[in-house]
N, C-alpha and C positions, 0 to 999 in steps of 0.2 A: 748397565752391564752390556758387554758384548757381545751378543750372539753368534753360533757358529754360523749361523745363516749369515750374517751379516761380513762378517770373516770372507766367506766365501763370494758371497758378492764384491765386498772390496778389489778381491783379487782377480777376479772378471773385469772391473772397470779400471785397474792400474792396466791389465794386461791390454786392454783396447787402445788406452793413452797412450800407453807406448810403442804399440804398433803405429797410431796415426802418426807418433813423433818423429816414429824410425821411417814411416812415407813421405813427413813433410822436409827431411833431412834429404832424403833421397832427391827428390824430386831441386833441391835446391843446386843451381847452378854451379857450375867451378867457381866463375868469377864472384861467387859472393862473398869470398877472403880476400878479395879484389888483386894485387898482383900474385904475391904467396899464394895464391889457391884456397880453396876452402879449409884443410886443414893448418893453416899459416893463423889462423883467430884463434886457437888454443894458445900456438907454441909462441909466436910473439908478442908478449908480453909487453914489451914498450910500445907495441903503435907505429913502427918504425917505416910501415908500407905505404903510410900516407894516411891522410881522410875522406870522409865519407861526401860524396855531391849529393848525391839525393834523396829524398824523403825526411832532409833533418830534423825538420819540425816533429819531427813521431818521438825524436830522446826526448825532446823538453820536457818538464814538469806539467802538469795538467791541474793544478789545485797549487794555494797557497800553502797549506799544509804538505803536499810534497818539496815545496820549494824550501819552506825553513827548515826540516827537518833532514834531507838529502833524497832523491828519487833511489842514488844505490841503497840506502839501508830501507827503503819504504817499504813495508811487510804486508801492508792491505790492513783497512781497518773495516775493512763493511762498507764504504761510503760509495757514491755513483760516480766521485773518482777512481775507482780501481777498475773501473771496466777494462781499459784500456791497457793497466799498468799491472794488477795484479786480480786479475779477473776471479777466481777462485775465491776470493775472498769474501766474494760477494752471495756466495751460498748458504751462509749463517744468518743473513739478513731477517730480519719477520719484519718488515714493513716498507711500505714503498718509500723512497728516496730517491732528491733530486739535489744536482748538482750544476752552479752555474760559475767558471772562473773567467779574470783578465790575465793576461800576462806580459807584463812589458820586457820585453828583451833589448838587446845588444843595438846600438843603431837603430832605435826605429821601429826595429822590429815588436810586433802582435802577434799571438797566437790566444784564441778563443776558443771555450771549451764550453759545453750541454755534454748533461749526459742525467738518465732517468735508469733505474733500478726496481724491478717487479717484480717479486715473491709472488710466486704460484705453489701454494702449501703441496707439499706430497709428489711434487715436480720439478722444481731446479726452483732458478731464480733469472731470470733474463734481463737482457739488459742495451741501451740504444743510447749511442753517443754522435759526435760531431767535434769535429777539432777545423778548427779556421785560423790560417798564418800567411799576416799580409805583411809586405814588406817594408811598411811606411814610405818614409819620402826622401829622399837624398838630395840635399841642395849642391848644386852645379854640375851636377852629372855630367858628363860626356861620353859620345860613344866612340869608336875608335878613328872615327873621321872628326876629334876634335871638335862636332857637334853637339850641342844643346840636348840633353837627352832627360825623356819625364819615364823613368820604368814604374811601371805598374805592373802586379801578377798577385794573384790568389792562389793558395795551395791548402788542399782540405780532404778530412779523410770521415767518411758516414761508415758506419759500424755498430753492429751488435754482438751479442757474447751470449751465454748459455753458460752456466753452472749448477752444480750439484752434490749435495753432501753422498760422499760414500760409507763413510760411517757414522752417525750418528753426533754430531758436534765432536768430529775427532778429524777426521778425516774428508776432504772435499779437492774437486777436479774443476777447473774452468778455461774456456776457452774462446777466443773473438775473431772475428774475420770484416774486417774491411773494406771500402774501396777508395784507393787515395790516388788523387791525380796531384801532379808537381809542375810548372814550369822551370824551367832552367835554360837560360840564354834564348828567351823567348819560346824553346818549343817546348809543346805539354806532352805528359805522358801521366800513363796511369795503369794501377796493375793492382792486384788482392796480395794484403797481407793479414797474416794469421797472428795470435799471442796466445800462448797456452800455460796453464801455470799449474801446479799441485799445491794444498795448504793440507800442511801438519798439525793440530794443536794438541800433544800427549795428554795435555792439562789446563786448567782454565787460565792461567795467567804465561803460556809459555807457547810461542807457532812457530813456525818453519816454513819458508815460502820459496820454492823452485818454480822459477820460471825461463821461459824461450820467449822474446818479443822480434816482432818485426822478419816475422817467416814467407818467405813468398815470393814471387815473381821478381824479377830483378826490373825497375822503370827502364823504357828504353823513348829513348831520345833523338829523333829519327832513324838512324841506323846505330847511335853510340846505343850501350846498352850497360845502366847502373844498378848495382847493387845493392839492395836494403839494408837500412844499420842495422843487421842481426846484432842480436844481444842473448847472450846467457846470466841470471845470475841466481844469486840464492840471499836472503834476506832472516835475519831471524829476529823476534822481537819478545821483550822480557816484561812484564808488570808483576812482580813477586809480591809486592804490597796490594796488588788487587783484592778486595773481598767479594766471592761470587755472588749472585743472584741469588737472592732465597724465593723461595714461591710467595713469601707475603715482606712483603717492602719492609716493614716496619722492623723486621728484623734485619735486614742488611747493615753492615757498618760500613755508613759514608763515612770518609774522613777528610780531613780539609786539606791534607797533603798527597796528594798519588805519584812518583815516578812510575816511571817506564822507559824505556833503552833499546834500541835498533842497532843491528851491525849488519853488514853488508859487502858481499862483493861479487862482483859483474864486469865482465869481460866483452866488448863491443867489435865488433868488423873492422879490420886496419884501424882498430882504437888500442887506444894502452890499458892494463888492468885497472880497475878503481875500485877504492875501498870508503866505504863511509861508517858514520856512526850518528845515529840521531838520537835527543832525549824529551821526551815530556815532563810539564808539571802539571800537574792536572789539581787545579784548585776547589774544592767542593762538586766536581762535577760539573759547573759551568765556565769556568776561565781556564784558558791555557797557555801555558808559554813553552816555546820551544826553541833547541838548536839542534845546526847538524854541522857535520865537516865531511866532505870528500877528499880523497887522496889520489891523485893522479901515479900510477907508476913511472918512476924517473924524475918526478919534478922535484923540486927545490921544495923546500920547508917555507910557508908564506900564510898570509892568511887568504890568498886564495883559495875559494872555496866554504868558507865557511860562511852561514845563516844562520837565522834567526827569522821566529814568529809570535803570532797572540792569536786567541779564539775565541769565542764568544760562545755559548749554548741557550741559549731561553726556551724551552718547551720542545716543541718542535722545531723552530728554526734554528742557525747558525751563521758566522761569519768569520771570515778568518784573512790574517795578513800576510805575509811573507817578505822575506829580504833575502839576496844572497850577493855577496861580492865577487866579485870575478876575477877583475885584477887590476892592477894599476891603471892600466893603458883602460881598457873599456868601461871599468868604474863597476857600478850594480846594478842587478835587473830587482823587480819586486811582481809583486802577485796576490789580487785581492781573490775571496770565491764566497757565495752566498749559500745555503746548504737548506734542506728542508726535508723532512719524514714525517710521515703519519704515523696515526695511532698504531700498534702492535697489529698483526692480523689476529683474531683469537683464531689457537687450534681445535681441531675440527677431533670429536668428541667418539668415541668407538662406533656408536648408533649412526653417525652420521658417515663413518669410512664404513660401517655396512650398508649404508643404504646405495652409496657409489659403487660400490658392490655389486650389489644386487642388480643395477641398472646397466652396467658391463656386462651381469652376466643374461639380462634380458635380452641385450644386442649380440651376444654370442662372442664376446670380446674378453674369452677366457683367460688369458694371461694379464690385462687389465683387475678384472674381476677377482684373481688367486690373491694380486697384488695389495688392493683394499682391505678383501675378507684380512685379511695376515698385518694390517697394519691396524685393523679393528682388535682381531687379539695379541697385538701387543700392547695395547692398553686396558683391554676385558680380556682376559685369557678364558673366564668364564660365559661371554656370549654366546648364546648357543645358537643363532643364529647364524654369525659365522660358521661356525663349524658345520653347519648343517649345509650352508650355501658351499663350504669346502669341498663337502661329500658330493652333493650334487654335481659339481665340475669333475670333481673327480669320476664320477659315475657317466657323466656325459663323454668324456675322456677315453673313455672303457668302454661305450658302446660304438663310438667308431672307430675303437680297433677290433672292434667283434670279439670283446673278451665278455660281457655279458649281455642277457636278453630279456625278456621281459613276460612273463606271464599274468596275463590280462583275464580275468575269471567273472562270469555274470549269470546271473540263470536264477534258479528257483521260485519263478515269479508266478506260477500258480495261476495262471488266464487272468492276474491283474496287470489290465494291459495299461489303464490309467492310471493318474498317480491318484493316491489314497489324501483325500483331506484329513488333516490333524490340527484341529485348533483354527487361527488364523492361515494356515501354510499346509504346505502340500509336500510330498516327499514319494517317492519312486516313478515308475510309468515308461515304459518300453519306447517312448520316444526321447526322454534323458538317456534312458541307458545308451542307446546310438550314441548319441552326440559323446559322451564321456568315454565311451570305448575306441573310437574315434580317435579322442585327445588323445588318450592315453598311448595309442599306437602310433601316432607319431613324435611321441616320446621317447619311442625306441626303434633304430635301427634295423634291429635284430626281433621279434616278437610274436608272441605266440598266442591266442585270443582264443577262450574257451567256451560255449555255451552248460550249462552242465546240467542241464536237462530240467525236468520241472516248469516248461515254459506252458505247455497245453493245461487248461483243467478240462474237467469232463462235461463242463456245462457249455463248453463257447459253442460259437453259433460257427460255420463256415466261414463267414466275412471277418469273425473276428479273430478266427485262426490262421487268414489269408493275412490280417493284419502281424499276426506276432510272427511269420513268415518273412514276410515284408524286412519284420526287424532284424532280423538275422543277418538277410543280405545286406541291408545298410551298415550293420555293425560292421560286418565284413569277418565272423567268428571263422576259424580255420577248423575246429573240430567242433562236435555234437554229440553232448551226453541224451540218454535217454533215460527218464524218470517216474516212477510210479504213476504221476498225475500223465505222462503224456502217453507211459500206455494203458489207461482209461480212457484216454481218448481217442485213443485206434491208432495204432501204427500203418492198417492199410489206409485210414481215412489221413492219416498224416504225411504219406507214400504219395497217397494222390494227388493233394492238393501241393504238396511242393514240386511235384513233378520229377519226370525222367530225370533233367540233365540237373537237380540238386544233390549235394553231395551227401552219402548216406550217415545215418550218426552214427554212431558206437556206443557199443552195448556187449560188455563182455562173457556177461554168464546169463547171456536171451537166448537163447533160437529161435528168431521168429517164423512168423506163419510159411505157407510157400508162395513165394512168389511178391514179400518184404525185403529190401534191401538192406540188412545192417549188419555193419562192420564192428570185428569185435576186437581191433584195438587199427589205432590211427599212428602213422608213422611221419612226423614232422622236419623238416631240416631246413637247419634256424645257421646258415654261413656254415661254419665248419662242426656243427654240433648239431646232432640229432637227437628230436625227444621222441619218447612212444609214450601214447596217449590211451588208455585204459578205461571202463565203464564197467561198474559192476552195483547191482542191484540187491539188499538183503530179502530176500521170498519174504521173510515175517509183515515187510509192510507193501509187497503186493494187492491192488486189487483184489477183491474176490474173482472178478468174472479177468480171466486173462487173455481171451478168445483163440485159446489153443499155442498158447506161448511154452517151450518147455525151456524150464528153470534150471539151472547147472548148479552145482554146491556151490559158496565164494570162493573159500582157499582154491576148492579145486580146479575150478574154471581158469583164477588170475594164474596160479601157479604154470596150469599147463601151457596159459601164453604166454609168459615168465620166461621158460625152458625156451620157448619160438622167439622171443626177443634177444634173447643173447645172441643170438647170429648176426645182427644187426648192429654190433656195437653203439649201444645208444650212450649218450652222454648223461639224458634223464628219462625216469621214467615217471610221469605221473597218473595218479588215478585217481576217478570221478566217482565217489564214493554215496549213493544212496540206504542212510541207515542210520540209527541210532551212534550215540556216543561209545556208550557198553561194547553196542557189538561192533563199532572202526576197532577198536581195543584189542577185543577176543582174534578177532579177524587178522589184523597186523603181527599180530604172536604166531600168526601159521606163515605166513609168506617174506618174501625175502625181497630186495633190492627194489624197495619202493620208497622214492626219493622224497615225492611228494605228492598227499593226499587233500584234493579238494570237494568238499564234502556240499553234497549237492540239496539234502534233502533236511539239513538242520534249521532250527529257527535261529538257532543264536548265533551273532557275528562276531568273527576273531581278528578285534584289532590288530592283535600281534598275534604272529604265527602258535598255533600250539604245537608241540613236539611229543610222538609217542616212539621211543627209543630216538632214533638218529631219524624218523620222518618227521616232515613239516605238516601241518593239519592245517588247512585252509576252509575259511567260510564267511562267507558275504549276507548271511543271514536269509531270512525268509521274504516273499512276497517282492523281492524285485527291489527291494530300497536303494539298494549300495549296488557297486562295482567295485572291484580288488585289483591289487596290480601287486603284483611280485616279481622284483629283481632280486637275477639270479647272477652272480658272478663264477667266473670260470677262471680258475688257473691256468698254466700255459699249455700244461701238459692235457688240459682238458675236464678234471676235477671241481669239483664246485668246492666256491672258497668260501663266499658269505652270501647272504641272502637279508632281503630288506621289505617289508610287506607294508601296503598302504590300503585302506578301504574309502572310496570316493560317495558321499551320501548326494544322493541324486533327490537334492533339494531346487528351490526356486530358482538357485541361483546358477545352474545348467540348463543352459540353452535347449530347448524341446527341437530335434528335430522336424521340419514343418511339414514335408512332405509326410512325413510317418503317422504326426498330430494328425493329419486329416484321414490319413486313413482307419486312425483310432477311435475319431469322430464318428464317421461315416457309419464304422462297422459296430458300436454301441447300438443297445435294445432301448428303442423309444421309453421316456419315465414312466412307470406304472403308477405316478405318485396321485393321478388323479384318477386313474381308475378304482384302484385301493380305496380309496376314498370313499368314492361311490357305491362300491361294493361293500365298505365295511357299516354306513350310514345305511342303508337296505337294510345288509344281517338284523341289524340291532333295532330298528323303527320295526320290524318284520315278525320275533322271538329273539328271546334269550336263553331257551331251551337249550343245552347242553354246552354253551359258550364255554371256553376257559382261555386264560391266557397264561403264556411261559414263555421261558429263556432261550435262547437258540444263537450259537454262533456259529452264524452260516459263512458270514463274507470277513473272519478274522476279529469282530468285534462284537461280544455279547450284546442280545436286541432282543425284545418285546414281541412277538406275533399270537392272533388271535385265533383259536381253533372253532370254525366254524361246521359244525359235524352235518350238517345237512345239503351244505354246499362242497364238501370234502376241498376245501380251502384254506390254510395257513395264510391269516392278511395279517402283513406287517405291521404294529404298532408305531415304532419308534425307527428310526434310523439317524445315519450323521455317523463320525468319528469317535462319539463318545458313548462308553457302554452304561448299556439302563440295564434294571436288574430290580428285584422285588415289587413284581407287577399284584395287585390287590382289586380285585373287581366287588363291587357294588352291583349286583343286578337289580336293587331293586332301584338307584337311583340313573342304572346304565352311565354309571362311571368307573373311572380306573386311579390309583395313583400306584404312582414308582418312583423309584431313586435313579437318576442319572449322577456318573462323575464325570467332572470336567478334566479331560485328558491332559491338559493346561495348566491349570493350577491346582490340583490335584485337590478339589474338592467336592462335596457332592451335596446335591441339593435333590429336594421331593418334591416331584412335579404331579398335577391333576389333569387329568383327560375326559372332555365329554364324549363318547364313543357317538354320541348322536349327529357330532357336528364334526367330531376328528380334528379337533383342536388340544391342544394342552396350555397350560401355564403353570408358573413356580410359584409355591406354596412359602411362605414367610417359615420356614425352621431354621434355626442355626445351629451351630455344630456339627459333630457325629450323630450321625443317625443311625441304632442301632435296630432298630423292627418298627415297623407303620402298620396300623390297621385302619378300616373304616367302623363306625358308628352302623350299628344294623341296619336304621332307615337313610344310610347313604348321606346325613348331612354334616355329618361332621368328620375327622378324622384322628387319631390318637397317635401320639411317637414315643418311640422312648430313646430319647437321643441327651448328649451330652453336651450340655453348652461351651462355647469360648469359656478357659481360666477355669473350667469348672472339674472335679475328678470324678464327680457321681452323678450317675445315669437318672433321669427323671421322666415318670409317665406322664403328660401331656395332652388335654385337649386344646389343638391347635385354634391359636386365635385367630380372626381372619380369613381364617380356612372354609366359612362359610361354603358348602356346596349347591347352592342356589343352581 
């Protein structure tokens, strides 16, 4: 079926053809209707003005198969003889072919033909020939002193062509351009001609073939100057008994008889009108026999003109013969040609026109790129890949017209400046985020890059607050929220260390101290669109200690700068929302034209945008993992029309910033892991007087630490990624066991610690383990866990478990 796309393209590439036709008309001389003028080739009809001197060799036939069957009815069959003759036809091809012919002419005369045939799938089909016409030998020549005369001369024309279906095995355009030199009465000349042709096929067994040959410079001959055998003709060609192509052979009905039928008529430069008719028999698919007859306008009823052929097919190769009689007086010419194709090309499969695709649209080669995606789903209509690579061009398309921009959102990273190990792998750390915010900003054009506060905790050291500083500027963030955790960590202490000339954050219902810089909303302009950038804090989860901070209601604060923003005409308004879920909810029920909300203080991350009425709710999760990107698209008028959210996981596989790495290095607290150690192997060789241990997550992951009441120290037990939990102390044998889960494979196993030595190892249990105790004298231990396959819980003295 037809497409209106296709439709529409057809009629872009008719209308070019006929513009370059209506140029190469123009451009062609008076004299190439030679005395009558150019218009004198339509209306004379007989030929009356005389004939043609130059470039003759280009009417001849070029293949046996055009000889026996007539060059005027020849309609193009696909072969690497139609380059030259019916170029267009060569568009259909799927496999390369090559063609080599003789031709014996009139007198002596040869003309030699090559010509090769290239299918470039999802690009035309190209094509490169050679025609060579020598004049044989004339015995007793003389020249016009009555002299002994030996003429020799060579005349040959090199050319290629370019064709291409316009619709679909329906419709196709081709066209060739030459360089052919001639002599004539010894002086040579040479000039570019062109042959242009269109092929019609409604249907599989019925084509139509319009062409112009022989377009172009007229030879000139020292100062005489001739004109090429222009030719117009049209061609149609019939196989009604053809049976199409099925996709699986075995169904096709070969038959041992095939017709087929050509008519023809073609009109030539001070030549007379000619008409022919060619017919095939096409035997099983490998023999052929053929005739044709030409009709001269004005001549006499004769068998001049008429031929005859055979053909041969085996696999890939071919051979074929030709005859045609001429006339009494000059007798017949003939014509052998040898013929060869390869295998079919296979076409190339949806996955593989996206991945051409994709690599067009890596090199930024958008209209290459639209062109693949769209020929992928004309065969997947369902890959979504394409269409996803569609959207992206289209979105790329849109950002350099400054109709969308991009808001780039990062933050809540809590003074985890490193990335956090998880299992084998690592995921967050303030020197990915760089690098991916980065990316991401030169993704867009147009871009708006947010911090949203949350980046200090109240434990960092100076170095390491110089570090997450540090990170900012590399990021190169345009605005700065401010967050509970950052003000526990001092606004003046954060004042100073970024110094004078940093830009202040925004913080919309703070006032801070006297003599803190911060701005309580930020005013952005992104090309012809302006966003205002909002900060507001819920009191409920303020620090305790706020060091003289005073707190404005939420509605009331955003509203009042609400009212101040409207003077501004902004296009968007977003705001940086530190608070529960509940209370974004309650809070958005009081205030008004807030576009989009990015929520600076939640753990949990929103792959897809949430929506509370008509706003967007944005969140990148906790601890610094991710980075977000939201595109925003704007209508003309300046509206937002859709919007598209992505969250980037700032995994191994994002380049760490190096410069930032080291300062993330640098500014880290030496390991305690061997101090601990030492201090905890003391406690316990020393008393075990009022010892206890318990749960505590301090660094985002439930851990083990041991309360040592006479040294007023909390020393770590356990640490790493994965949470330990039901810690069981033995004083009398100064050990411990607990359960660790493996964050990995989500299972959990009971591990034994000697507090003497600060080691542990894993204890043989399997299953679920639902409660562990120790044995009173410390040497053994009890579970009651559920084994693999099993559904009931069993008490247990662990085997193996030896606490030696």
């Amino acid at each position: 079926m037809i497409t209106r796309s296709e439709h529409s393209r057809s009629r872009r590439y008719i209308w070019r053809l006929s513009v370059l036709c209506a140029a190469i008309a123009l451009i062609l001389p008076k004299s190439a209707g030679g005395q009558g003028g150019y218009g004198s080739m339509f209306t004379d009809f007989a030929g009356a003005n005389g004939g043609q001197t130059a470039y003759t060799f280009l009417t001849l036939p070029v293949s046996a198969r055009q000889l026996s069957t007539g060059l005027i009815a020849w309609p193009g069959v696909g072969d690497a003889s139609d380059i030259p003759t019916a170029p267009a036809a060569t568009a259909f091809i799927d496999r390369y072919r090559f063609s080599v012919s003789h031709l014996e002419w009139l007198m002596g005369l040869r003309k030699e033909y090559a010509g090769a045939c290239i299918p470039i799938l999802d690009v035309g089909t190209v094509g490169f020939y050679s025609q060579v016409f020598t004049y044989g030998r004339f015995d007793n020549a003389r020249d016009i002193d009555e002299r002994p005369s030996e003429f020799k001369a060579v005349d040959y024309s090199l050319g290629v062509s370019f064709a291409r279906p316009l619709l679909h095995k329906t419709l196709a355009a081709g066209a060739t351009a030459s360089y052919v030199q001639s002599v004539l009465a010894g002086e040579p000349a040479a000039s570019i001609s062109c042959d242009l042709g269109l092929l019609y096929k409604p249907t599989y067994w019925l084509q139509g073939h319009l062409y112009g040959r022989h377009l172009g410079t007229p030879a000139t001959y020292t100062r005489a100057r001739e004109p090429q055998p222009t030719e117009i003709g049209l061609a149609i060609h019939a196989s009604p008994f053809t049976t199409p192509v099925s996709l699986d052979d075995s169904l096709r009905d070969v038959r041992r008889l095939t017709p087929e039928a050509s008519l023809g008529v073609a009109k030539l430069a001070d030549g007379p009108v000619k008409a022919g008719i060619g017919v095939e028999l096409r035997i099983v698919d490998q023999f052929f026999v053929r005739s044709g007859y030409e009709y001269r306008y004005g001549q006499k009823t004769s068998l001049a003109g008429l031929s005859a052929g055979v053909g041969l097919t085996l696999g890939g190769y071919g051979v074929d013969a030709g005859w045609k009689y001429q006339s009494r007086d000059f007798g017949s010419v003939w014509s052998a040609t040898v013929r060869f194709e390869t295998e079919e090309l296979t076409p190339k499969t949806a996955i593989e026109y996206y991945r051409i695709a994709k690599r067009h649209y890596d090199h930024e080669r958008n209209w290459l790129a639209v062109r693949f995606a769209r020929r992928a789903l004309n065969l997947n209509p369902n890959l979504w890949q394409a269409h996803s690579l569609l959207a992206r061009i289209a979105s790329r398309r849109r950002r350099r017209k400054g109709i969308e921009i991009g808001l780039i959102y990062a933050g809540n990273v809590n003074g985890n400046l490193a990335p956090r190990q998880i299992g084998q792998s690592s995921i967050g750390g303030i020197a990915r985020a760089a690098t991916a915010v980065q990316s991401l900003r030169n993704e867009y054009p147009l871009c708006l890059a947010v911090e949203v506060g949350n980046l200090m905790g109240e434990s960092l050291t100076n170095e390491q607050a110089q570090a997450a500083l540090t990170y900012t500027n590399a990021a190169g963030f345009d605005v700065f929220g401010v967050g509970p955790t950052d003000i526990a960590f001092g606004l003046e202490r954060y004042q100073a260390l970024a110094g004078r000339a940093a830009r202040n954050p925004v913080c919309t219902n703070v006032a801070p101290p006297k003599g803190v810089r911060v701005s309580d909303a930020e005013f952005i302009r992104l090309g012809r669109y302006t966003v205002t950038v909002l900060n507001a804090i819920d009191p409920d989860i303020m620090p305790e200690v706020v060091g003289g901070l005073k707190i404005e209601s939420l509605a009331e604060a955003v509203n009042r700068r609400l009212r101040s923003v409207s003077t501004h005409n902004d296009n968007l308004c977003v705001l940086i929302f530190h608070g529960s879920w509940q209370r974004l909810q309650a809070f958005l029920a009081e205030v008004n034209n807030i576009d989009i909300v990015v929520c600076g203080s939640l753990s949990q991350r929103f792959e897809r945008p949430m929506t509370i009425g008509e706003t967007i709710v944005l969140s990148a999760g906790a601890k610094g993992r991710h980075v977000g990107a939201l595109t925003v698209r704007f209508r003309d008028e300046g509206s937002v029309l859709s919007h598209e959210n992505r969250l980037v996981a700032l995994t191994e596989e994002i380049k760490e910033d190096e410069v930032l790495n080291r300062e993330v290095e640098r500014a880290a607290p030496p390991s305690p892991k061997k101090t601990v150690d030492t201090t905890l192997v003391e406690a316990v060789r020393a008393s075990t007087d009022g010892l206890f241990a318990f749960v505590s997550d301090r660094n985002g992951t439930p851990h083990i630490y041991l309360k040592v009441p006479r040294r007023h120290v909390d020393l770590p037990l356990t640490s790493g990624p994965d949470a330990c939990r039901r810690p069981r102390l033995s004083l009398a044998s100064r050990r411990m066991i607990f359960t660790m889960r493996n964050s990995t494979e989500g299972t959990e196993k009971v591990y034994a610690a000697d507090l003497r030595a600060a080691r542990s190892n894993p204890l043989p249990v399997k299953g679920k383990v639902d409660e562990i105790q120790f044995h009173p004298e410390g040497r053994w231990i009890y579970t009651v866990n559920t084994p693999p396959g099993d559904t009931a819980a069993h008490i247990r003295r662990t085997q193996g478990a030896h606490m030696e």
